[in-house]
N, C-alpha and C positions, 0 to 999 in steps of 0.2 A: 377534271381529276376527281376520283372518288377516294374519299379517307373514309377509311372505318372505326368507326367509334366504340372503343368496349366499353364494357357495362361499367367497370371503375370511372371512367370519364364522363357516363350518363349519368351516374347516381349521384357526382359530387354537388350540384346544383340542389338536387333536394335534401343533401345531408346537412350541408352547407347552410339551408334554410332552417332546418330542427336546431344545429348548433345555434344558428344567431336570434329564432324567437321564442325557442324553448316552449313550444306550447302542451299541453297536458290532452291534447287530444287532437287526431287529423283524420278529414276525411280524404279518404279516395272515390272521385267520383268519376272512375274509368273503366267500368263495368270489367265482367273476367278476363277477359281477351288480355289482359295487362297486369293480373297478377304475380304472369311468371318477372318481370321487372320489379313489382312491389318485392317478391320473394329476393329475386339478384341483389338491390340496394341495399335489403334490410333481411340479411341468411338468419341474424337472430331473433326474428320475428317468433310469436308463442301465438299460436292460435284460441281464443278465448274460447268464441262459439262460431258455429256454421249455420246461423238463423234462417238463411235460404237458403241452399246451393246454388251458384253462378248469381245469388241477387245482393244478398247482404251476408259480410263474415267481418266477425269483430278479432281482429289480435291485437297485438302487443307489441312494441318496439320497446326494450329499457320498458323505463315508468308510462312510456306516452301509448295512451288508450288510441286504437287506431280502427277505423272503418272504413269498408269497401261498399260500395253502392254504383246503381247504375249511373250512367251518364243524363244530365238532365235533358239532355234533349230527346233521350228514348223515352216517348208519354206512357210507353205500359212501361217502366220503371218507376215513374211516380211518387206511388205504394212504398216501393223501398227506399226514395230518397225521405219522404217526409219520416217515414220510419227511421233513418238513420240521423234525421236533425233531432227528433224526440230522443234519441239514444244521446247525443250529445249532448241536449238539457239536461237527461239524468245523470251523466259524466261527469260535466263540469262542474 
């Protein structure tokens, strides 16, 4: 039997994670392909900056400083993960 899951039922799991550890800053490291879900969970998302297209985009959830990066197993993303750890020393 197949159940379809809407996106309310997907997102509760990582909302549910922001309410209970309140952090001041999250990466996403699930490269673009998965944006459009970053977008669905969190519609009031503010776009900070577009520092790469499809490599690194920093917004905003509320007050929590949020990053998108490649996935670490892609090795030419690298570049944009290290980059995005240095972003979060300057964050935090």
């Amino acid at each position: 039997e197949i159940i379809e899951v809407t996106g309310v039922q997907t997102c509760a799991l990582p909302i549910s994670q922001i309410d209970i550890l309140k952090p001041s800053v999250i990466v996403f490291t699930t490269g673009p392909d998965r944006d459009k879900y970053i977008k669905e969970c969190f519609p009031e998302y503010e776009t900070v900056e577009i520092i790469e297209p499809r490599r690194l985009w920093h917004f905003k959830v509320g007050d929590i400083n949020c990053i998108r990066t490649s996935h670490p197993r892609w090795v030419a993303g690298t570049e944009h993960l290290d980059r995005a750890i240095q972003m979060v020393q300057g964050i935090a």
